[in-house]
N, CA and C atoms as a LAMMPS dump frame, in Angstrom:
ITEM: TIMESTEP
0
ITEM: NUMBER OF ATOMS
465
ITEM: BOX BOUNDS ff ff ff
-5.0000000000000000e+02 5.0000000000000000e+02
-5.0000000000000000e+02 5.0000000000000000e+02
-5.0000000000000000e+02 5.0000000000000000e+02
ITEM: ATOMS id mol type element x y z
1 1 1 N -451.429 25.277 -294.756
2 1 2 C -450.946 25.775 -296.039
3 1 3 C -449.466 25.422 -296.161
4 2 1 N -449.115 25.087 -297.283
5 2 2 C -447.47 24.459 -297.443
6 2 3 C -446.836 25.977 -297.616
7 3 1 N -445.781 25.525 -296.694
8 3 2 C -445.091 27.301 -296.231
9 3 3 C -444.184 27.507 -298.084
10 4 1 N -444.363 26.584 -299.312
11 4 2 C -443.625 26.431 -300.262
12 4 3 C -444.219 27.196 -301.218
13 5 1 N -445.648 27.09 -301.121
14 5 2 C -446.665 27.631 -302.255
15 5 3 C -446.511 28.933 -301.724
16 6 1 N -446.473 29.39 -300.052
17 6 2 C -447.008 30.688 -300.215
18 6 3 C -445.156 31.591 -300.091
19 7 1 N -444.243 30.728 -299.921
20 7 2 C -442.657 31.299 -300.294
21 7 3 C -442.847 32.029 -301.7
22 8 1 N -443.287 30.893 -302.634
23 8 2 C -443.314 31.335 -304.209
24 8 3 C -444.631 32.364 -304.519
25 9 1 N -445.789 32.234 -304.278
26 9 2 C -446.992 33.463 -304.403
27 9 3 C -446.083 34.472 -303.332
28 10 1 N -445.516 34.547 -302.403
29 10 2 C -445.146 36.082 -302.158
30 10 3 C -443.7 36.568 -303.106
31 11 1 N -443.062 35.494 -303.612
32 11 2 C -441.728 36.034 -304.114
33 11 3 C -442.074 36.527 -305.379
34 12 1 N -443.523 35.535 -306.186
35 12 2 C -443.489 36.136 -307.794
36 12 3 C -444.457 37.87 -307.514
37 13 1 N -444.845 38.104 -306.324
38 13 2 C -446.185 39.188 -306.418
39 13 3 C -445.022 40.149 -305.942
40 14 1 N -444.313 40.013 -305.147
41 14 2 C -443.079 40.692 -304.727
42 14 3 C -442.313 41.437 -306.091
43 15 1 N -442.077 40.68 -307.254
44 15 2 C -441.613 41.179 -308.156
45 15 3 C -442.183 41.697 -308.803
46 16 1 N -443.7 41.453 -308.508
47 16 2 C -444.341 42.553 -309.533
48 16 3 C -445.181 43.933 -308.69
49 17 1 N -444.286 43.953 -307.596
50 17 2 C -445.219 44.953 -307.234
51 17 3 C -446.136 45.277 -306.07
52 18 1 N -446.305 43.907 -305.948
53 18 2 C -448.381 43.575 -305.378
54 18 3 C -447.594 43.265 -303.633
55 19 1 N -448.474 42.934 -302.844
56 19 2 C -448.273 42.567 -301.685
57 19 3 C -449.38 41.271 -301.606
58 20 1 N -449.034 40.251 -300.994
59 20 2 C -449.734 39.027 -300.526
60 20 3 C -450.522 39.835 -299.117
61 21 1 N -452.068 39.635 -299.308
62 21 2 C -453.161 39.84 -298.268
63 21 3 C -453.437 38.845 -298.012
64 22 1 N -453.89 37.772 -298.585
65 22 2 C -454.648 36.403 -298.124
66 22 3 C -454.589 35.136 -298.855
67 23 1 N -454.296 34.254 -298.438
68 23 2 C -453.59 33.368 -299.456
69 23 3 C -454.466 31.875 -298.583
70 24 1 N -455.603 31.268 -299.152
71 24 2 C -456.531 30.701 -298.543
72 24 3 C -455.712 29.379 -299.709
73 25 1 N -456.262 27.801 -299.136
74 25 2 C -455.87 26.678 -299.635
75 25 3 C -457.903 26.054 -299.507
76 26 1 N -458.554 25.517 -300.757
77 26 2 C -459.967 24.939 -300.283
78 26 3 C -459.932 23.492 -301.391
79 27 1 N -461.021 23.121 -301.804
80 27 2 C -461.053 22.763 -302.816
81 27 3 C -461.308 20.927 -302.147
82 28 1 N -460.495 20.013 -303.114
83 28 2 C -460.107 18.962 -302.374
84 28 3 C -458.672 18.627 -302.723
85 29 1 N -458.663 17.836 -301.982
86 29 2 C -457.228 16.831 -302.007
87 29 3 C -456.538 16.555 -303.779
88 30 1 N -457.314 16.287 -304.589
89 30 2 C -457.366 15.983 -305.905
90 30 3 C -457.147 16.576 -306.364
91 31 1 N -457.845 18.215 -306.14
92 31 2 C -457.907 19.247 -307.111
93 31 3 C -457.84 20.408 -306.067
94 32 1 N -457.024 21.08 -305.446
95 32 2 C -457.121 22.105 -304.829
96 32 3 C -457.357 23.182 -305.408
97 33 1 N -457.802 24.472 -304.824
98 33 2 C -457.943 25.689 -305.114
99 33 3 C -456.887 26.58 -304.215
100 34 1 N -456.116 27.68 -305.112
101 34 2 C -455.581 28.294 -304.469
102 34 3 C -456.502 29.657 -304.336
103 35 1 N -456.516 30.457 -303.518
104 35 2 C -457.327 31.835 -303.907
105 35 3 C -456.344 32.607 -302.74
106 36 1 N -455.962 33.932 -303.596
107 36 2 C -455.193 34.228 -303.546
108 36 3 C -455.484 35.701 -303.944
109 37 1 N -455.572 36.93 -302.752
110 37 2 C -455.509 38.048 -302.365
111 37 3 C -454.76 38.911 -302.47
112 38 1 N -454.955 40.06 -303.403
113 38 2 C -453.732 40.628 -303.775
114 38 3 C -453.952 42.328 -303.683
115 39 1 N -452.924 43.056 -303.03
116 39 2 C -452.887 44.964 -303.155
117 39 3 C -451.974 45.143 -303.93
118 40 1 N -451.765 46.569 -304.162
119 40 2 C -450.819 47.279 -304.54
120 40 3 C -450.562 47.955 -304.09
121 41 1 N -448.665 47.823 -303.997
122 41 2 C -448.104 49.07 -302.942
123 41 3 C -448.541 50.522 -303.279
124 42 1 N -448.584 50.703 -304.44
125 42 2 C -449.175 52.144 -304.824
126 42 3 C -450.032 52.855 -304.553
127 43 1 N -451.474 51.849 -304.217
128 43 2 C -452.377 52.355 -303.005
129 43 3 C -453.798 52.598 -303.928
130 44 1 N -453.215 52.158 -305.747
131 44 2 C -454.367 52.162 -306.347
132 44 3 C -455.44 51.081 -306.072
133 45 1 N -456.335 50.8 -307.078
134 45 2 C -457.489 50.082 -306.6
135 45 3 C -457.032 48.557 -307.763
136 46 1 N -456.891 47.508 -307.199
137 46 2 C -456.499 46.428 -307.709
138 46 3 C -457.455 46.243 -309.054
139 47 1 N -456.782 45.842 -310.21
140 47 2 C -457.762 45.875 -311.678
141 47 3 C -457.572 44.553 -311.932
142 48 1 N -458.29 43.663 -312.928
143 48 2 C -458.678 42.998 -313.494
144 48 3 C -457.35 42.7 -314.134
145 49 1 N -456.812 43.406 -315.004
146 49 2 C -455.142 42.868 -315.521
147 49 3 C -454.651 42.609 -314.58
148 50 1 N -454.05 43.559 -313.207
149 50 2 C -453.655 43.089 -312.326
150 50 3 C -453.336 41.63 -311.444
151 51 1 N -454.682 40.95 -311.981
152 51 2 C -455.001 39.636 -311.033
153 51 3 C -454.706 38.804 -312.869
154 52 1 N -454.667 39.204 -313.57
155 52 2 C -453.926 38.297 -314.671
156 52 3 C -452.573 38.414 -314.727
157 53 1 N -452.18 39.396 -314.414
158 53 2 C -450.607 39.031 -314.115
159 53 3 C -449.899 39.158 -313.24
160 54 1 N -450.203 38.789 -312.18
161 54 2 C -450.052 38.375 -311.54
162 54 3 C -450.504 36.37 -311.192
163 55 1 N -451.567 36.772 -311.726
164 55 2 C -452.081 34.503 -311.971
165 55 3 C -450.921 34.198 -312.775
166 56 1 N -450.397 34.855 -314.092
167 56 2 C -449.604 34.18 -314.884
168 56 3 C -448.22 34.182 -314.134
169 57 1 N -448.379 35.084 -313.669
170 57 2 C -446.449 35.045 -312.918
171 57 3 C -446.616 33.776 -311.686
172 58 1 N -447.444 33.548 -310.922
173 58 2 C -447.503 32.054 -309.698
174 58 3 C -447.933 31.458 -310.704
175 59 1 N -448.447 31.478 -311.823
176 59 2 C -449.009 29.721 -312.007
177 59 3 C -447.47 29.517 -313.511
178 60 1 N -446.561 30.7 -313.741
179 60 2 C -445.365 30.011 -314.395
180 60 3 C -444.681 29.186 -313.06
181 61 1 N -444.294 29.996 -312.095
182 61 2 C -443.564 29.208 -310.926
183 61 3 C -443.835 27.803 -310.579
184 62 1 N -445.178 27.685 -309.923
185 62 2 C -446.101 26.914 -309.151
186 62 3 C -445.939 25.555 -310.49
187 63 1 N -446.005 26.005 -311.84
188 63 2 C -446.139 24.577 -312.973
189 63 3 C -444.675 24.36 -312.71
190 64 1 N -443.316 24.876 -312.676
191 64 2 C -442.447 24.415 -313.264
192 64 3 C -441.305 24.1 -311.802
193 65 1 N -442.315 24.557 -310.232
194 65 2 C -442.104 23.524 -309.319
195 65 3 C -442.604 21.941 -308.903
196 66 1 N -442.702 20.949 -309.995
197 66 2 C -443.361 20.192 -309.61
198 66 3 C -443.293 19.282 -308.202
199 67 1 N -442.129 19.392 -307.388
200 67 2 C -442.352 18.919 -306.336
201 67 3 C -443.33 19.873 -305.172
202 68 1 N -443.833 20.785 -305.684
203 68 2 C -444.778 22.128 -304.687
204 68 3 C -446.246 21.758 -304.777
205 69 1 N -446.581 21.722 -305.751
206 69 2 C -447.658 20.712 -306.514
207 69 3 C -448.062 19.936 -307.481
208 70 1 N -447.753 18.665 -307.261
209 70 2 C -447.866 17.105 -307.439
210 70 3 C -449.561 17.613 -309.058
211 71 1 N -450.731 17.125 -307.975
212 71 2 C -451.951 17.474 -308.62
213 71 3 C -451.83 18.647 -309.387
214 72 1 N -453.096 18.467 -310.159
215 72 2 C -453.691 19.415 -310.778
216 72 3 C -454.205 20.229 -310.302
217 73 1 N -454.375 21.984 -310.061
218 73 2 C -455.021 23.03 -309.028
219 73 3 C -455.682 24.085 -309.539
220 74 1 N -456.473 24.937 -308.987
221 74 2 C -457.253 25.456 -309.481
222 74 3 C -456.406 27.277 -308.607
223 75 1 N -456.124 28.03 -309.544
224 75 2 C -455.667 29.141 -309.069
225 75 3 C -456.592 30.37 -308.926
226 76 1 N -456.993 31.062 -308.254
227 76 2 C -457.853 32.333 -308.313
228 76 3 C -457.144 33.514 -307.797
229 77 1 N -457.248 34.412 -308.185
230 77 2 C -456.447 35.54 -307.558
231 77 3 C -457.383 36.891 -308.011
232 78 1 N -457.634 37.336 -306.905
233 78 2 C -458.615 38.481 -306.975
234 78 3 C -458.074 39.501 -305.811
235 79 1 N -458.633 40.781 -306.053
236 79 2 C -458.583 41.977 -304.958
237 79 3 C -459.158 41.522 -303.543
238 80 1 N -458.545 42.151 -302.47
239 80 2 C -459.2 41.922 -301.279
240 80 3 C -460.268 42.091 -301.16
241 81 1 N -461.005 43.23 -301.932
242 81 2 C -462.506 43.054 -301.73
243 81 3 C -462.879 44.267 -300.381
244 82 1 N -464.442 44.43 -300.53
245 82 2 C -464.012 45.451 -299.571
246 82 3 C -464.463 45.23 -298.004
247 83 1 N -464.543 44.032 -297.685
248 83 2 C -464.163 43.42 -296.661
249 83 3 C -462.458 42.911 -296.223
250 84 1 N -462.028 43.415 -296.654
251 84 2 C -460.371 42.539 -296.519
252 84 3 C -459.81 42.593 -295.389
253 85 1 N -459.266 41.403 -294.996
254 85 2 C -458.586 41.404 -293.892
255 85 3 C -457.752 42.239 -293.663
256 86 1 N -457.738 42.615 -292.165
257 86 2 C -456.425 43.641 -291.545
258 86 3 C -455.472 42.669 -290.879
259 87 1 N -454.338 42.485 -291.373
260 87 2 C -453.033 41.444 -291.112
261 87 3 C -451.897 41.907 -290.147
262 88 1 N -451.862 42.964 -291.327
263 88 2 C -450.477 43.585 -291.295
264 88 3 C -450.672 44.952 -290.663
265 89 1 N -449.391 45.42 -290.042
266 89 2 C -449.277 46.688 -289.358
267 89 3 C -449.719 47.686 -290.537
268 90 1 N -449.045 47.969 -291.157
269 90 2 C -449.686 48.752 -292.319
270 90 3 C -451.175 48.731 -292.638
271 91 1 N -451.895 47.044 -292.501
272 91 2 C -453.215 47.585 -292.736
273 91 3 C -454.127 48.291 -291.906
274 92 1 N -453.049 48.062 -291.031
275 92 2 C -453.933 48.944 -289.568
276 92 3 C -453.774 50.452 -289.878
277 93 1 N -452.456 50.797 -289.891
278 93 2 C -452.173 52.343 -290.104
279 93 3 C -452.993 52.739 -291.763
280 94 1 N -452.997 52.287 -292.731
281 94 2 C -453.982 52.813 -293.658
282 94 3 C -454.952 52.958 -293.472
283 95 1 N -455.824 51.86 -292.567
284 95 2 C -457.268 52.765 -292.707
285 95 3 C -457.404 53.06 -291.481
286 96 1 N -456.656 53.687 -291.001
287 96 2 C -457.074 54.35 -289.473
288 96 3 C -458.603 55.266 -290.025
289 97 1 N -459.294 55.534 -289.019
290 97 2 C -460.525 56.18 -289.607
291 97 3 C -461.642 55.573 -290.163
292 98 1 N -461.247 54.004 -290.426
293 98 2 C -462.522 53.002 -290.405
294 98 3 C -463.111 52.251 -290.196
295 99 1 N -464.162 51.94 -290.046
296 99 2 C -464.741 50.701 -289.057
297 99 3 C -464.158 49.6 -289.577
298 100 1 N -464.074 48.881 -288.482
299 100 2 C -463.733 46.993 -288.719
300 100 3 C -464.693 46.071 -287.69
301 101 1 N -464.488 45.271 -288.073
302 101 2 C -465.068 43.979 -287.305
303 101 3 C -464.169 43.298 -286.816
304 102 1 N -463.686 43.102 -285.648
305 102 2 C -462.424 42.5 -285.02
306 102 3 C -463.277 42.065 -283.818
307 103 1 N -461.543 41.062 -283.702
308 103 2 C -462.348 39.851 -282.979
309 103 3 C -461.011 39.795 -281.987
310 104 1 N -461.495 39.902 -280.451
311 104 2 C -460.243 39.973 -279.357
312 104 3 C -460.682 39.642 -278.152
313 105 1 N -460.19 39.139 -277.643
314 105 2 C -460.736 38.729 -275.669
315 105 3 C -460.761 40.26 -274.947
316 106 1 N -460.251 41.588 -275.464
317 106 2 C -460.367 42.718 -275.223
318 106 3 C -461.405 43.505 -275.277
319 107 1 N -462.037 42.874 -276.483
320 107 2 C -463.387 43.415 -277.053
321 107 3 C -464.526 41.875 -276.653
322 108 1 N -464.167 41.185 -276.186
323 108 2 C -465.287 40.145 -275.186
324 108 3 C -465.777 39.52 -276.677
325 109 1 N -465.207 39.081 -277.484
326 109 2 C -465.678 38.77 -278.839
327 109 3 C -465.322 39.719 -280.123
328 110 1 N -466.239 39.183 -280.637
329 110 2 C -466.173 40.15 -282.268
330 110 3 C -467.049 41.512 -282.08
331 111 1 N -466.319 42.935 -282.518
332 111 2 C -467.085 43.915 -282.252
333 111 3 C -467.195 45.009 -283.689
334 112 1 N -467.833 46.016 -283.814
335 112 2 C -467.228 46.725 -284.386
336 112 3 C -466.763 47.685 -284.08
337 113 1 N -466.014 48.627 -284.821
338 113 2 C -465.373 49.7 -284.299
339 113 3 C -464.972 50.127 -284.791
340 114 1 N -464.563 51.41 -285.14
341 114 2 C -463.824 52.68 -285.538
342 114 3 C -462.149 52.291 -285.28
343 115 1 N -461.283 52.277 -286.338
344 115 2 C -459.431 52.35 -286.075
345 115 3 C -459.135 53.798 -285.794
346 116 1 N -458.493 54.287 -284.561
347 116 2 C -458.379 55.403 -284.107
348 116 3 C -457.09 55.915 -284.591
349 117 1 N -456.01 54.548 -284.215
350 117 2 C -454.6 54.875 -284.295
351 117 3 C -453.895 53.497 -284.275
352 118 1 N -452.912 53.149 -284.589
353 118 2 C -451.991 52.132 -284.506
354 118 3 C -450.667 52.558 -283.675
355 119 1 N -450.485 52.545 -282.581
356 119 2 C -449.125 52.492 -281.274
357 119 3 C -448.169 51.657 -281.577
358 120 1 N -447.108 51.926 -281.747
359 120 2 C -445.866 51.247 -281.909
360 120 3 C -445.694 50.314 -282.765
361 121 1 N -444.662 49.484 -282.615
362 121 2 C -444.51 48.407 -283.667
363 121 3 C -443.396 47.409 -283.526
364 122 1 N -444 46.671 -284.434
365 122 2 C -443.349 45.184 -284.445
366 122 3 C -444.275 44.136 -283.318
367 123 1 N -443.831 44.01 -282.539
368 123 2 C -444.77 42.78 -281.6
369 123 3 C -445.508 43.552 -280.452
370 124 1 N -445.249 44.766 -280.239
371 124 2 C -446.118 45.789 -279.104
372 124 3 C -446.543 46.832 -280.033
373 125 1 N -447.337 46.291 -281.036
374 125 2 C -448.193 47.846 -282.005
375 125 3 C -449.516 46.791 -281.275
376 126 1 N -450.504 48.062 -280.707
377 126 2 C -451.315 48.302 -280.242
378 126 3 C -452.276 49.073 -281.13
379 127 1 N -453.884 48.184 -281.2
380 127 2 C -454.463 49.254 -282.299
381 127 3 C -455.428 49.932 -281.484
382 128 1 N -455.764 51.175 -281.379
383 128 2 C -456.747 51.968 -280.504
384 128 3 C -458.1 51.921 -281.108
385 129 1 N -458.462 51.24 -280.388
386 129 2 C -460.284 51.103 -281.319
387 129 3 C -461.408 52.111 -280.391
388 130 1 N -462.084 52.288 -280.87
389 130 2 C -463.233 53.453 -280.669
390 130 3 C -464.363 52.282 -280.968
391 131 1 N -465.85 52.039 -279.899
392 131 2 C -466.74 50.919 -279.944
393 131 3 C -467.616 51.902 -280.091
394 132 1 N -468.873 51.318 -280.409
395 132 2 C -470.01 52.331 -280.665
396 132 3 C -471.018 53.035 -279.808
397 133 1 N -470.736 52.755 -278.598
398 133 2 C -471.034 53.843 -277.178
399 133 3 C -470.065 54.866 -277.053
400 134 1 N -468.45 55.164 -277.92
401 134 2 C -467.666 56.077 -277.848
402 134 3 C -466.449 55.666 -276.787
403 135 1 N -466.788 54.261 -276.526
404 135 2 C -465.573 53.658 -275.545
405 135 3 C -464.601 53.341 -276.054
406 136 1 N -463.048 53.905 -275.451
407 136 2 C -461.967 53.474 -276.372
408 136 3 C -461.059 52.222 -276.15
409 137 1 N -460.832 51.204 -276.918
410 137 2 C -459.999 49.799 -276.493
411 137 3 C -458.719 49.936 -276.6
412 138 1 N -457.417 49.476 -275.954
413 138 2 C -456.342 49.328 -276.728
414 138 3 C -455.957 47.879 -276.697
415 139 1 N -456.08 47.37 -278.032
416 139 2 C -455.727 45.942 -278.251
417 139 3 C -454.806 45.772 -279.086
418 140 1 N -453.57 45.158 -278.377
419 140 2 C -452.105 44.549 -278.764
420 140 3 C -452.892 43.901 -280.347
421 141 1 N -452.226 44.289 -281.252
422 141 2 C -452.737 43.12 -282.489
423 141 3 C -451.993 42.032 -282.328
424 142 1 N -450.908 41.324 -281.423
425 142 2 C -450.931 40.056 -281.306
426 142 3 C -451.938 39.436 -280.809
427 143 1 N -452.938 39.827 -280.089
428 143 2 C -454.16 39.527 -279.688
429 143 3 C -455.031 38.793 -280.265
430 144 1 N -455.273 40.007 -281.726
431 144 2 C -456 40.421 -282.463
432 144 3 C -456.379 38.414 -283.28
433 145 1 N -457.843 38.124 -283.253
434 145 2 C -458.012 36.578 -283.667
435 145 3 C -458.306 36.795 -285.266
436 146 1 N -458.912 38.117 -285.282
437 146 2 C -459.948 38.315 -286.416
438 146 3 C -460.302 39.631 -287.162
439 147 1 N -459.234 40.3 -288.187
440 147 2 C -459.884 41.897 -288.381
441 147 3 C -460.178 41.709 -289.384
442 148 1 N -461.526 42.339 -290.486
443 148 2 C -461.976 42.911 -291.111
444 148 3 C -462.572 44.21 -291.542
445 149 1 N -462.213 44.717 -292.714
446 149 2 C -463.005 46.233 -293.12
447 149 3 C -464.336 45.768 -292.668
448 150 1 N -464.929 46.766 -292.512
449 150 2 C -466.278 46.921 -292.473
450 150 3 C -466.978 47.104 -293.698
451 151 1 N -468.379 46.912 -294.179
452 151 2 C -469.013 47.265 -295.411
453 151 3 C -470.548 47.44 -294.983
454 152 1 N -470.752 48.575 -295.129
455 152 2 C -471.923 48.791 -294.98
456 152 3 C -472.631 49.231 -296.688
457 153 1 N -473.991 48.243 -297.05
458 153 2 C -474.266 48.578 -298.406
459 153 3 C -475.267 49.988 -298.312
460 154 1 N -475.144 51.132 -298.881
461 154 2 C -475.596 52.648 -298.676
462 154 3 C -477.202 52.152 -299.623
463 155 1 N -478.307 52.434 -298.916
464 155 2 C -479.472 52.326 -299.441
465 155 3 C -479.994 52.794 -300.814
């Protein structure tokens, strides 16, 4: 990912508010796709305007950098969804209390598990996971290869 596109998607979401979750590059060479993951510090539930203005605030930037992107691109910007990645220290400490799917040489692969607690911070925050025999992990999230919410669909 060009460290330029995602300078400008965190500086315009920055001003409005939002926090950058996931900022994926697909598409092709010709025509890329940006898709592009977005919260709110407020802690409400990301809306539909939301991801319009926020598209209009990166795609004023993103057009009127033309050395950032050359081609023509395809922009998407939607809510994390309720699988969303756990990145950031914060996403650990918000949903303490819910399952994820994480992926660590601690946990011998991808597991699931219960977030118990998040330990310290900056480069030694440690997240305390709970596995589903009731065994407890503590895995450094520098570790950490792979977190996701969990979603289970209720019958």
């Amino acid at each position: 990912m060009n460290e330029a596109i995602e300078g400008i998607v965190v500086e315009r979401l920055d001003s409005l508010g939002y926090d950058l979750v996931e900022l994926k590059r697909g598409g092709t060479k010709s025509r890329p796709v940006f898709d592009v993951r977005i919260d709110r510090r407020d802690g409400e539930k990301v809306s539909v305007d939301d991801c319009a203005k926020a598209s209009r605030a990166i795609e004023e930037r993103l057009d009127a950098e033309d050395s950032v992107i050359a081609e023509r691109y395809v922009l998407e910007v939607s809510s994390p969804g309720a699988e969303r990645p756990l990145k950031r220290e914060q996403d650990w400490r918000r949903f303490v209390g819910r399952k994820a799917n994480v992926s660590a040489e601690a946990l011998h692969g991808r597991q699931e598990v219960e977030i118990v607690a998040l330990e310290g911070e900056g480069g030694d925050a440690v997240a305390v996971l709970r596995d589903g025999k009731g065994g407890e992990h503590r895995v450094p999230l520098a570790e950490v290869r792979e977190a996701r919410l969990a979603f289970h669909w209720k019958p």
